[in-house]
N, C-alpha and C positions, 0 to 999 in steps of 0.2 A: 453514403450516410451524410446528412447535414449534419455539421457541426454549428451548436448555438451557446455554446459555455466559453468554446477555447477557439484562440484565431491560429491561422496557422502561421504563427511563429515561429523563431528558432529557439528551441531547449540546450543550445550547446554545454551553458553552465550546467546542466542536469545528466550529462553524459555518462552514461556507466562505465569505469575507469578513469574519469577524471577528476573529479572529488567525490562523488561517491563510486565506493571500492564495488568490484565486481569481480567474482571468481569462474574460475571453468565450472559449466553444468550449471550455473545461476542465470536462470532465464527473466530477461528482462521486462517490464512493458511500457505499450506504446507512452510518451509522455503527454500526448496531445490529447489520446483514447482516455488518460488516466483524468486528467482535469476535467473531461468532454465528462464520463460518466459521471464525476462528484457534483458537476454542475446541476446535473438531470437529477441528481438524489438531493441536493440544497432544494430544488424547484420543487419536487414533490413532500421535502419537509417543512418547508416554509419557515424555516429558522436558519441563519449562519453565521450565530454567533457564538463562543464558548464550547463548541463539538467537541466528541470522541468518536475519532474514527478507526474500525477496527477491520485487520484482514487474517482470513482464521488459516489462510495458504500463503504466509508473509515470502514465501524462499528468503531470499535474499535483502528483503526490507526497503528493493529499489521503488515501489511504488507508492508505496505510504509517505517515504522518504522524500520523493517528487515532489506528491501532494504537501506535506510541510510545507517546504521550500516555496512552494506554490500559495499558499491559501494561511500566511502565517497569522490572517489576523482573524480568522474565522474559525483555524483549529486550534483546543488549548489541550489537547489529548490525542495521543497516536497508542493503540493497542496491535501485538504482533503476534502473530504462534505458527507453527511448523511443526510439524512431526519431526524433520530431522534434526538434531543438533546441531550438524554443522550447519545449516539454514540461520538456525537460531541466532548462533554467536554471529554468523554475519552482519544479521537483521540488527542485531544489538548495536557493532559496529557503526553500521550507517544510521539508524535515528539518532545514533548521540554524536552526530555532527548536527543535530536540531537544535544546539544546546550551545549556547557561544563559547563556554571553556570547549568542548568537542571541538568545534570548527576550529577555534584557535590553535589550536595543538596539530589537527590535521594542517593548517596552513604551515604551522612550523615543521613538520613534515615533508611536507614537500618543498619548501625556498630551502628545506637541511639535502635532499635530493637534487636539484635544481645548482645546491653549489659543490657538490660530488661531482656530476655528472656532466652538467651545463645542457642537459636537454629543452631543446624548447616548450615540450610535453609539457615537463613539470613548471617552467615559468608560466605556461598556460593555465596550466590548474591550480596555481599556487593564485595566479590572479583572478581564477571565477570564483574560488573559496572567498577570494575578500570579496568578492562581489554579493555573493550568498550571505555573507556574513552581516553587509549592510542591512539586507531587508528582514533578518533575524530581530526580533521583539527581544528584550532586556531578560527576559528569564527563558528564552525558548520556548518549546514544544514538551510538556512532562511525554514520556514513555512506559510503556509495560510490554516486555517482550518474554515471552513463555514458550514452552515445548510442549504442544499437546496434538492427538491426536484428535482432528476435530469430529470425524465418522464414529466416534465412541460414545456411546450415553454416557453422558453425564461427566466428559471432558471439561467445560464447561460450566459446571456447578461452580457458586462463592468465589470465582476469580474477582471478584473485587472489582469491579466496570462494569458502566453499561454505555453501551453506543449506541450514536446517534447516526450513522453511518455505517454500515459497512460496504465493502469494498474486497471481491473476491475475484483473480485471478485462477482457476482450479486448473490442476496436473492436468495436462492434454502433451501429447505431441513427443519426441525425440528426449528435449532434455529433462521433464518432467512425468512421473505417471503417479496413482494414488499407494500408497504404501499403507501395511499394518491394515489389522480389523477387515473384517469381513461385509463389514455393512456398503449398501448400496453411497455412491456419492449424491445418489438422487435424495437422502437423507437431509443433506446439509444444513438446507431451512430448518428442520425441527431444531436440528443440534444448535442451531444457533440462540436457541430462545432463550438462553438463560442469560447473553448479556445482552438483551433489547430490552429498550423502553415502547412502551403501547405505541407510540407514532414512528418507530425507526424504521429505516429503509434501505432496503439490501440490494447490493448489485454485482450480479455473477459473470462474469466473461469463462466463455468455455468455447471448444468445439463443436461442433453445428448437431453432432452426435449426442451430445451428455442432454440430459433433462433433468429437469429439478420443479418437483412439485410439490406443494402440501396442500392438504385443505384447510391448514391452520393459516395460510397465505393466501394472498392476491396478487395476480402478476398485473402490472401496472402498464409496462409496456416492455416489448423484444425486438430485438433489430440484427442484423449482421451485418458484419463490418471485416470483410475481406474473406479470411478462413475462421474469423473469431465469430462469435454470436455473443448478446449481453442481453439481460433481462434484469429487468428491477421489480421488488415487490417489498410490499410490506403487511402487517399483519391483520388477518380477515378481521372485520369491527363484530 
């Protein structure tokens, strides 16, 4: 795959377990893959200012969480849901390090570990938190993180946002699969339409197996990128 968004740099400050928290069974994604796709969804929206970006299979809240970190002057909204709870409350955890009381507190966290311990771990991470913290904007990142299951009609009704982005990881693989409700994950698209706006633009990473279609959509373009596949679409005119 070419990459034309993100250079291949190093994400070390973006490490999962190092300032942002990661747990066993919270499956991470790529940080390069995560920028690369939002880049492709900015190019096909033609706006990258003021966003709400939203991901309806947050796990863990490491990818949106990236993205912040990543794109702080272009997003003013991160939206998150998960079926599982404990997903949730993760998810919560790591966006409100978006937030400089958040990051501050996790940095006093860890220099409070760092003098317990004297690991170099946490001197490390105690020192990428202020680094993150510099390129944090005065008021952060606002958040909305919720439990829903998004395969359900009308999960999705009056949640109060609309995005201009979305950004979907879906259950594939060992640490993740779809849980609850009976509906096809081939759904997803439709279920999404109640936080889009007329011009918003979705992008799905899945396994090479899952399909995702409506004819209330357009697929804009698909690619695969190793064992992952990504598709972006947005709503037929």
């Amino acid at each position: 795959m070419q990459y034309r968004h993100c250079e291949n740099g190093r994400f070390d400050d973006l490490a999962c377990g190092k300032v942002l928290i990661g747990r066993a069974g919270s499956a991470n994604f790529p940080v390069r893959l995560a920028q690369e796709l939002f880049g492709r969804c900015l190019e096909r929206l033609g706006r990258s200012n003021g966003l709400c970006v939203y991901d309806p299979c947050c796990g863990g809240g490491y990818m949106l969480a990236a993205l912040g970190f990543l794109n702080p002057e272009k997003i003013a909204a991160l939206a998150a849901s998960d079926i599982s709870p404990k997903a949730v409350a993760l998810a919560r955890d790591n966006l409100a390090l978006l937030t400089r009381d958040g990051l501050e507190k996790r940095i006093a966290r860890l220099e409070e570990l760092c003098a317990l311990y004297g690991k170099e771990s946490h001197k490390e991470a105690a020192a990428a938190a202020k680094r993150l913290l510099g390129g944090l904007g005065a008021d952060g990142i606002a958040r909305r993180v919720f439990q829903a299951d998004v395969l359900k009609p009308g999960a999705l009704d009056g949640q109060g946002f609309r995005a201009d982005v979305v950004v979907a990881d879906v259950p594939y693989g060992s640490l993740a699969s779809w849980q609850g409700g009976r509906e096809s994950a081939g759904s997803l698209l439709d279920r999404l339409i109640p936080v889009l706006k007329e011009d918003s633009v979705v992008a799905i990473c899945a396994n090479k197996a899952q399909k995702f279609a409506s004819p209330r959509f357009v697929r804009l373009e698909k690619q695969a990128v190793g064992k992952r596949a990504f598709a972006i679409y947005a709503l037929a005119k």
